[in-house]
N, C-alpha and C positions, 0 to 999 in steps of 0.2 A: 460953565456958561451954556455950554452944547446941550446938558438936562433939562437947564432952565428954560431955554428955547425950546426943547423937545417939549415939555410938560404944559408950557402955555399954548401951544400950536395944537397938539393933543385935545387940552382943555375946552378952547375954542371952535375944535371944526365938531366936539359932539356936542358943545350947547348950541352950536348953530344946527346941526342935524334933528337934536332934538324937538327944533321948533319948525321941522320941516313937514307939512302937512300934502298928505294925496288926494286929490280929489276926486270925486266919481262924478262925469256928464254924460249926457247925451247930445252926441255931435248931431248937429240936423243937417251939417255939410255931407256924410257918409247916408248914404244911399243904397246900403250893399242888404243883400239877403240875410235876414236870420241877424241881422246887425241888435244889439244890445243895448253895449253901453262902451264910454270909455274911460281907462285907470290915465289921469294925468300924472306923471310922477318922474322925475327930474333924473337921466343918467340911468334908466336902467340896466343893468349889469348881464344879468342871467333871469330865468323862472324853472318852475314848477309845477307840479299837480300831484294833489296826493292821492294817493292810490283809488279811493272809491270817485273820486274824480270831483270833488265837492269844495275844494279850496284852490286859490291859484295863490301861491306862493312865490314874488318876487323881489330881488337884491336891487337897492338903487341907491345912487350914491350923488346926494345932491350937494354934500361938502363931506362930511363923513359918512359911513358905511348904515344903511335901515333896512329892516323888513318890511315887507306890507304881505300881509295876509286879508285875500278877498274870498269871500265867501261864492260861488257860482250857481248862479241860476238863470232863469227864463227874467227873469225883472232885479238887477241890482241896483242899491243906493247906496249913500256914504255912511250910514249904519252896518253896512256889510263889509266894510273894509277898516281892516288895522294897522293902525305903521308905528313900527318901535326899532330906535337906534342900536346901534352895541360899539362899533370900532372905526376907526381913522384910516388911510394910506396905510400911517406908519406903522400899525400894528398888523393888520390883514395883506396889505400890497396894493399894489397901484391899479388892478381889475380883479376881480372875481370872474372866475371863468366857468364856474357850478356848483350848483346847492343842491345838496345826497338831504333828501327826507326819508327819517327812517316811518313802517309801516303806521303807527301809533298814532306819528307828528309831534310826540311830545319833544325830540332833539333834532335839528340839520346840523348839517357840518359844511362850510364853503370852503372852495379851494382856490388857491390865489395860484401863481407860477410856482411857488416856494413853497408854501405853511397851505395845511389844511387847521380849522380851527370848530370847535362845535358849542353850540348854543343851547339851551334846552327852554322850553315854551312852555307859557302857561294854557291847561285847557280852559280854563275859565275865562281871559281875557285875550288870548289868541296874541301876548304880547312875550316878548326875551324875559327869560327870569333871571339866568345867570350864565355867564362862559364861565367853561365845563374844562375844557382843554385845546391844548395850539402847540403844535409842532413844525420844526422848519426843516427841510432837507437843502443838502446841497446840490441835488439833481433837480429837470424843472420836471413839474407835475404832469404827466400825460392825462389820466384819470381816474377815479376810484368809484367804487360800489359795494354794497352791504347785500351780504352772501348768507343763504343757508338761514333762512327768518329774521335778518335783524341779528344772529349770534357775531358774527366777522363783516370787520372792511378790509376789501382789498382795495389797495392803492400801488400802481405803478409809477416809477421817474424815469427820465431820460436820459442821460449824461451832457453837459454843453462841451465838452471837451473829447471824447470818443464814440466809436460803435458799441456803446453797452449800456444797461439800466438796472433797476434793482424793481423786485417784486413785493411789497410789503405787507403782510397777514398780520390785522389787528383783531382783539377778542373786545367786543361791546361789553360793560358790565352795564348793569339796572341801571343805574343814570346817566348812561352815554360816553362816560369815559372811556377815552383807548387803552386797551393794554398788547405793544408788542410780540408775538409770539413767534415770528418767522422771516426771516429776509433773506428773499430767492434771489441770488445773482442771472442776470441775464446776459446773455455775449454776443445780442445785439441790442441794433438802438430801438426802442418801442415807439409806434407811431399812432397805435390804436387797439383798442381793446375792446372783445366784447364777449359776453358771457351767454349761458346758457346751465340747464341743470346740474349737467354733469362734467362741464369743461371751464376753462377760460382760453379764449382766443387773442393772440398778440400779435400784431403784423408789426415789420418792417418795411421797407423802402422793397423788396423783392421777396420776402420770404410771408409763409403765416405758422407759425409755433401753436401746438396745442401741451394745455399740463391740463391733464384730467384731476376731478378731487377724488382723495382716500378720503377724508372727511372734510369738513368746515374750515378744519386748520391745517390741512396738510394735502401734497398736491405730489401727482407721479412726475417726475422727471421729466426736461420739457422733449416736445419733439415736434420736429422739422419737419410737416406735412405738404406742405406744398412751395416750391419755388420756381420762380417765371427764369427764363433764360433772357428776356432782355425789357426793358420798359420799365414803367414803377406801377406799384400798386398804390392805386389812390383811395380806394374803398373797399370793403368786402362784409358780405352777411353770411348767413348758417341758417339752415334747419335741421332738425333732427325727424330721422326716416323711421330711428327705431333706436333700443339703448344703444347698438355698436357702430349706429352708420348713419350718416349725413351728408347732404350736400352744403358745399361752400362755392359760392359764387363772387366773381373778384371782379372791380375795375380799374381796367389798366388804363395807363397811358403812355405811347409808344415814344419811345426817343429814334429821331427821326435827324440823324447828324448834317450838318450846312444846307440844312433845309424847312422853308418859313410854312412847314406842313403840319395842320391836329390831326391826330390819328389815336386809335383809342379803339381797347375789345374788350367782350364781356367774355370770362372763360366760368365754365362750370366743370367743379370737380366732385367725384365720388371720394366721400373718406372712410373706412374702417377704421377697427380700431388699432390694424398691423398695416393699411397700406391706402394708397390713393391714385385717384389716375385721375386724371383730363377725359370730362366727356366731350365736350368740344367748344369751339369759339367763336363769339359770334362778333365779326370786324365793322368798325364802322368809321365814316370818313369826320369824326369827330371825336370829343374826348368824354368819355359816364364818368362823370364827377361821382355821384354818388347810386347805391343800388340799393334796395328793399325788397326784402322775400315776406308773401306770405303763403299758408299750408292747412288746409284743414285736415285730421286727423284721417280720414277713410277717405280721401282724395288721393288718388296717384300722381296726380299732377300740382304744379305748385305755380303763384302765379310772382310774378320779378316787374319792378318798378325801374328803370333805367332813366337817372336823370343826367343829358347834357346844358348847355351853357342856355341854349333855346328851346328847351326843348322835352320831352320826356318821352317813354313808350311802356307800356304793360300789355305782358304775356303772359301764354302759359309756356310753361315748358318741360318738359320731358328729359327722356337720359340720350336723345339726338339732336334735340333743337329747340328754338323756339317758335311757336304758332300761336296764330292769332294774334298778330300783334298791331295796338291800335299807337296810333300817337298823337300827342298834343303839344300845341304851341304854349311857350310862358312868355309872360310877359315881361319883360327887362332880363336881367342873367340870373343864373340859377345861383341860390345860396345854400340851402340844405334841405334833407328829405328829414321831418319827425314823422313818428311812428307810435301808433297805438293800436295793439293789435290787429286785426284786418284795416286799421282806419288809415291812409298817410298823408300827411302834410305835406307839400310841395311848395316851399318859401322861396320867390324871387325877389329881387330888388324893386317889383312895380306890381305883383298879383301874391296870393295864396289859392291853392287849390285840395280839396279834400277830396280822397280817394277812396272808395270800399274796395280793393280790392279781392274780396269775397265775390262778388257779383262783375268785379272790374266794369264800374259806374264813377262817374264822376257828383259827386254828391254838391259841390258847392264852388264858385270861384269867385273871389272878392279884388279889387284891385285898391291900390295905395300907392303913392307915390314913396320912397325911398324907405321902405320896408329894413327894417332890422332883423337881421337872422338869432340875434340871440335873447331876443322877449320875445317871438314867438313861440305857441305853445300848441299844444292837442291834446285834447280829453275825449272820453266817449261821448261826448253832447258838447261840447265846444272847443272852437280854437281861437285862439289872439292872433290877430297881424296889426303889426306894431313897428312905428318910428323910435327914436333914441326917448322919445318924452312920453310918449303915449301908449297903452298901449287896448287896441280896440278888439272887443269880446263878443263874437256872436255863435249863435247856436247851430249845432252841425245838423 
């Protein structure tokens, strides 16, 4: 009785999905710079942008699970936009929390708390041709990304029951199926991960783990480069200075026992490839949610994005401090900083703001009332700021 239930419910939320239609207008109530157009579409989950920055790519879930692929320009209509269903709740999970576009666009892969699953796309009609493959773990999904051209996805979990995780190295074959080849125990709990050419970076609640690659599918044994003596770490970024050395810059936030105090530092550390130290800290009477580096290559200097609750600042900084530092008011509370190259997005609950920081300019600031931090997007020539239904596209 419980299949037959399962199969009709099933049945029902993709013929309803499939008769779910996106629309493309232009709001004459948005007034903002560089404004476009806007995607109406019901529940959006997550987005994307594909690499040469030409398609936006978003999951929305208006009873079961759709794609929309929009095409990006200076003038969009609903000829430029695609939407084609594939899954339910009950197959994918109760949110999508990211969609990995490999280089091509011919396959994504979403990842729910539990199951990552992948799709592969027609280039012709910009619609699902066929699910490829779906895996379920028993740990919850931190995050994954497709390493070394499209060859490997690494994907991390967490454990809901201890301090440990598991590390997972799949092999992409030609049509986007996973295959297996590696799983790195971790012996702590993973809270964030981020990559670069030659490493992958894993924080904890106090520590950050580096495992360098031997190749694509195989990784040196981890190690414990940097841990704080008290507080948590609530974000952290990388550049690389050279192949053996890099700075990693962390933001804390301080635990401050029977007292109704935010407090919160920015520390920067030197890493090699044998050791690291604390260049120094920079304390402040609130808490950096999030931080953003960027570096151009024959620059000695690098310039840091520091976003608090109200607030931001960019500088540069050096191996003693930071200088030059400008800052800016946000509008409502801070949600997250994206990043594109020198470009960053500064998403609050009531503004977006684009950043070069190459020139450290303020290129654009839009305002919106109850902004969604996870249909927001950034490309080199545009960004979205976007409500749960909407989400509006103008050019940077």
């Amino acid at each position: 009785m419980k299949n037959i239930i399962f199969a009709f419910l099933s049945l029902f939320f993709l013929q309803s999905a499939h008769a779910y239609i996106v629309k493309i207008i232009k709001d004459n109530r948005i007034s903002q710079p560089g404004y476009i157009t806007t995607i109406q579409e019901k529940n959006t989950q997550t987005t994307t942008v594909n690499k040469d920055g030409t398609k936006l790519y978003s999951i929305l879930r208006p009873y079961g699970y759709c794609l929309n692929i929009t095409r990006l320009s200076s003038t969009i209509n609903k000829a430029d936009s695609f939407t084609s269903c594939f899954d339910n709740q009950y197959i994918v999970g109760n949110k999508v929390k990211k969609i990995i576009l490999t280089d091509k666009g011919k396959t994504f892969y979403v990842l729910s708390d539990n199951k990552i699953l992948g799709y592969n796309i027609s280039a012709t009609t910009n619609t699902i041709e066929s699910k490829i493959y779906i895996q379920n773990y028993t740990q919850k999904i931190i995050d994954a990304k497709l390493v070394d051209n499209d060859k490997y996805l690494y994907l991390i979990t967490a454990s809901h029951t201890n301090q440990s995780g598991r590390l997972f190295i799949y092999e992409i074959n030609s049509v986007g199926t996973l295959k297996k080849i590696s799983i790195v125990p971790l012996s702590f709990k993973p809270e964030m991960v981020k990559f670069d050419d030659n490493n992958v970076y894993i924080q904890s609640d106090k520590s950050i783990y580096r495992y360098s690659f031997l190749t694509g599918d195989k990784l040196n044994k981890e190690k414990e480069i940097i841990t704080i003596s008290s507080g948590e770490i609530l974000d952290f970024s990388v550049f690389n200075e050279s192949n053996t050395e890099s700075k990693v810059v962390l933001a804390i936030q301080d635990n401050i026992a029977n007292k109704n105090i935010e407090q919160g530092a920015v520390e920067v550390y030197k890493v090699s490839s044998s050791s690291s130290r604390l260049l120094y800290q920079e304390k402040y009477d609130d808490i950096p949610k999030e931080v953003a580096l960027f570096k151009e290559k024959n620059d000695s200097h690098g310039k840091v994005l520091v976003a608090f609750n109200h607030r931001y600042i960019i500088a540069s900084f050096t191996n003693t401090y930071f200088e030059d530092a400008n800052e800016y008011k946000i509008d409502g509370s801070f949600l997250r900083l994206l990043q594109r190259d020198n470009l960053v997005e500064v998403v609050s609950s009531g503004s977006v703001s684009v950043i070069d920081m190459r020139h450290n300019k303020l290129l654009n600031e839009l305002f919106l009332k109850n902004i969604d931090e996870n249909s927001s997007f950034i490309s080199k020539s545009f960004i979205g700021f976007s409500n749960k239904d909407n989400i509006n596209i103008s050019q940077i």
